[in-house]
C-alpha positions in Angstrom: 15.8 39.2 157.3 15.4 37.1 153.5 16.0 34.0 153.4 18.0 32.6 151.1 19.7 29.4 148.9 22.8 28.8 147.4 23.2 25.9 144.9 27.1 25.6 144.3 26.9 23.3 140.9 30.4 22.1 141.8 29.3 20.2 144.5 26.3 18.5 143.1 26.4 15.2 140.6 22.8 14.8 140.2 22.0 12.0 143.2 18.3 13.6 143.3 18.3 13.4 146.9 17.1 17.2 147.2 14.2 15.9 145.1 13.0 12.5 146.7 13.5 14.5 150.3 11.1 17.9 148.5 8.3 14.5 147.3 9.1 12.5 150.9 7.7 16.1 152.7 4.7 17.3 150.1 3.3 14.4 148.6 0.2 12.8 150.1 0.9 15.6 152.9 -1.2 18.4 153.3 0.3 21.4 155.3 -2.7 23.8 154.8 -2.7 26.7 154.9 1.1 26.4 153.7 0.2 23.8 150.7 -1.6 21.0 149.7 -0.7 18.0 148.9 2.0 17.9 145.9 0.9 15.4 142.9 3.3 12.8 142.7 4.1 14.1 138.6 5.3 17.6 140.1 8.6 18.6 140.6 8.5 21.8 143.2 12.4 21.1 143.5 13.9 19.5 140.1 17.4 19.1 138.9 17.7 19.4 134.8 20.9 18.8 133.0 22.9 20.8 131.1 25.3 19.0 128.6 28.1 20.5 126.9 31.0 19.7 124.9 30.8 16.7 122.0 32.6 13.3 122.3 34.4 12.5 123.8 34.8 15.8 125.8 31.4 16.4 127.6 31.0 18.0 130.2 27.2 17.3 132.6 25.8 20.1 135.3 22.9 19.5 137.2 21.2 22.8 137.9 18.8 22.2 141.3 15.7 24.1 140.7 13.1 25.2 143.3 11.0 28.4 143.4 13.2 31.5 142.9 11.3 33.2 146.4 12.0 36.5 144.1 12.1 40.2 145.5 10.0 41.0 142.7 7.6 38.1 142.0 5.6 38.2 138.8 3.1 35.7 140.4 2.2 37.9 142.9 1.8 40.8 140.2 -0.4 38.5 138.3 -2.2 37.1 141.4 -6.0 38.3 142.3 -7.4 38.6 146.2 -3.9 38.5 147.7 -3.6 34.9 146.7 0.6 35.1 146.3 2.1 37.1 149.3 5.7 37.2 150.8 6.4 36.4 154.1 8.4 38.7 156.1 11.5 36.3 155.8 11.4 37.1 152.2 9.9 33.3 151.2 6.6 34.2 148.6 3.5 32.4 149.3 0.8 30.7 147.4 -2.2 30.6 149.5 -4.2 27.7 148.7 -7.8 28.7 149.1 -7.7 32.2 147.6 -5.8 30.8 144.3 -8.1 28.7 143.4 -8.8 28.9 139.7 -5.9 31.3 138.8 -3.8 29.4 136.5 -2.2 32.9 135.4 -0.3 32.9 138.8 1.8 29.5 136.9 1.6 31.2 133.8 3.4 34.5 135.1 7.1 32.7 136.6 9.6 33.4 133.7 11.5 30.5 135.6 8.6 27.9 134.8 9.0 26.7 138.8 5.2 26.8 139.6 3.1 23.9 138.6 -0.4 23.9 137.7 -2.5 21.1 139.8 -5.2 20.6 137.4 -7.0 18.2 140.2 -6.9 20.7 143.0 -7.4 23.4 140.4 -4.6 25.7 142.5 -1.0 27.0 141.3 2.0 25.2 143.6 5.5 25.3 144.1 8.3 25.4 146.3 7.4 26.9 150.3 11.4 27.1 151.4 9.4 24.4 154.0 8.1 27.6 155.6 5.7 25.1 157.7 8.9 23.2 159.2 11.1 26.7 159.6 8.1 28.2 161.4 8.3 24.7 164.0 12.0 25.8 164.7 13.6 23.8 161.2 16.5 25.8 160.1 17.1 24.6 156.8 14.6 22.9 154.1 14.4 19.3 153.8 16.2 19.4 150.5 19.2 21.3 151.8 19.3 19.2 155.1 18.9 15.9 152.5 21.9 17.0 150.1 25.1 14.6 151.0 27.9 16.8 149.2 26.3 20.2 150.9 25.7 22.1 147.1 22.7 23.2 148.7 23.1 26.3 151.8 20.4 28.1 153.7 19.8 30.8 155.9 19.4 34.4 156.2 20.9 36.7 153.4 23.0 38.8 156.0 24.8 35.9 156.9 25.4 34.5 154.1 26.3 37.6 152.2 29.8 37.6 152.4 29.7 33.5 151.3 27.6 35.1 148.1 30.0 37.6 147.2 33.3 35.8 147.8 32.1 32.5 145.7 30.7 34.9 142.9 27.6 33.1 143.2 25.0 35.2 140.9 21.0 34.4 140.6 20.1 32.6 137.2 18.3 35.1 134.7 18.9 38.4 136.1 17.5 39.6 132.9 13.9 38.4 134.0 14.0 41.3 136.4 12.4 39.4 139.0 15.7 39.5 141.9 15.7 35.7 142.8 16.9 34.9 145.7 17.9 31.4 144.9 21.9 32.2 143.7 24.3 30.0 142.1 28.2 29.2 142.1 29.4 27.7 138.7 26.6 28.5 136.5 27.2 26.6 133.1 29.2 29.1 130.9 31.1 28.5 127.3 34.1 26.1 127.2 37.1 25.5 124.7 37.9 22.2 124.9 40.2 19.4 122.9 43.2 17.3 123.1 47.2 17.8 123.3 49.6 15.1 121.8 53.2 15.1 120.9 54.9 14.9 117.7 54.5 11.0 118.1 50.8 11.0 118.0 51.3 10.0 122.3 48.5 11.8 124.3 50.7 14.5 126.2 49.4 14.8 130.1 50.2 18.1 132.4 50.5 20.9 129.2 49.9 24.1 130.3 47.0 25.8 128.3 45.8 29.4 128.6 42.8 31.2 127.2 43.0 35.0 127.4 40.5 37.3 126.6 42.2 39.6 123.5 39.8 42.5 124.9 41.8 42.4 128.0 40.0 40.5 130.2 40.3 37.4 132.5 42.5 34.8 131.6 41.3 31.1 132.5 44.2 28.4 132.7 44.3 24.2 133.0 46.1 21.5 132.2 45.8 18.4 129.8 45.0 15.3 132.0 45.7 11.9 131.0 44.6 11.5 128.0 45.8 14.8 126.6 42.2 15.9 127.2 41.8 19.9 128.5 38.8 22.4 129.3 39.1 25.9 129.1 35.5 26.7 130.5 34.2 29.9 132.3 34.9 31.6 129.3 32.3 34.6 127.9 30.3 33.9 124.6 30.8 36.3 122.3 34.5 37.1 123.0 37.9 36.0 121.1 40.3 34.2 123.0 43.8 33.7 122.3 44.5 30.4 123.1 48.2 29.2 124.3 49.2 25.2 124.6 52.7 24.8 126.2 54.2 21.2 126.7 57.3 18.9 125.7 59.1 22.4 125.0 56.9 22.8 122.5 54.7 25.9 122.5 51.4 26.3 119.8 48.8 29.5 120.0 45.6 30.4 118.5 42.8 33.0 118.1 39.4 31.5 119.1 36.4 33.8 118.5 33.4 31.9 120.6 29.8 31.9 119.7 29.0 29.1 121.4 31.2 26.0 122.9 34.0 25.1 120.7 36.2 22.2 120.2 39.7 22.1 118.9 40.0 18.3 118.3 43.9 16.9 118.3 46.5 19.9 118.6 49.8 18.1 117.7 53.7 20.0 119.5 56.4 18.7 117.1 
């Protein structure tokens, strides 16, 4: 049975306890013949940020980043000697004797997750903490770490159903590689901008719809507040008619999206 992760972006605000518990386990620790030591400048879990929208409508994801553990891993194509292998639980391997010197195994990932110690002279990333699952651990320190719970573990079977009803989808299916790291809430484009009345007031609770003119999904929210709204989930590359209902009033446009967009102050007089 694979093991493996699902990072549900809508949880996480970027508290980088998934990374201080990944540094608190590997640095200064060596868990031959899992790993060496991690440097203290590596990431082997990291959490970039994605920021979208312009002021003042922005929107921030943090995407939590370890090794893929791919079904198809281009390091272990690109390895020599059997120095990448995968375990039978599906979690690939860097042994840390035979890769010595093969800086093509971090060359290879197309997700840029394995680091290169140029000390050690040996490729490393992210082990799932196969040394603590093989002691009885049933979850990696990052995902045990994690306060809000973005971060689940376990065996593909039974987490299948969790996969397929969340929508969660593995980042850069176009690599080819079949991660089996999957996401919920993966960054797409977003219409966004600002309701107000025929006074100039910010108007809070409109109703405003996006629908895809090629028949497709139609994604709905509501001003808050400050007559702010985001319309995101929406496809690139699609036109959108756009619907803003409040104060009676009722306004609708045709968006085509390339990338995000932003209205600015649509005014119901």
């Amino acid at each position: 049975m694979s093991k493996v992760m699902i990072v549900n972006l809508t949880k996480c605000f970027g508290c980088d306890t998934c990374v201080v518990a990944c540094k608190d386990e590997f640095v200064n620790n060596d868990w031959s013949p899992y790993s060496k030591p991690q440097p203290r400048k590596a990431f082997w879990m990291s959490l970039p940020t994605v920021e979208r929208g312009t002021i003042p409508r922005l929107r921030v994801n943090y995407i939590a980043t370890p090794c893929m553990q791919c079904e198809n891993p281009p390091c272990q194509t690109a390895a020599k000697n059997n120095a990448v292998y995968t375990r039978s639980d599906g979690i690939v391997m860097i042994d840390p004797v035979k890769s010595v010197g093969q800086k093509q195994i971090a060359d290879s990932c197309p997700y840029g997750v394995i680091y290169w110690n140029q000390e050690l002279n040996i490729p490393q990333k992210c082990t799932f903490c196969a040394h603590l699952l093989d002691r009885g651990w049933t979850q990696p320190r990052c995902v045990k770490a994690c306060p809000t719970e973005a971060l689940s573990f376990g065996n593909y079977e039974d987490l299948q159903a969790t996969i397929q009803q969340s929508g969660a989808v593995p980042s850069h299916p176009e690599f080819g590689a079949k991660p089996r790291v999957y996401y919920i809430g993966l960054p797409k484009t977003m219409i966004t901008g600002a309701v107000v009345d025929g006074k100039g007031d910010c108007l809070e609770g409109a109703d405003i719809t996006a629908k895809d003119t090629a028949g497709g999904a139609t994604v709905r929210t509501k001003s808050n507040v400050f007559g702010h709204f985001y319309l995101d989930g929406l496809d690139a590359k699609k036109t959108y008619e756009v619907s803003i209902n409040g104060a009676g009033k009722t306004k609708t446009m045709t968006v085509t999206l390339d990338t995000d967009k932003e209205l600015g102050d649509i005014v119901l007089s």
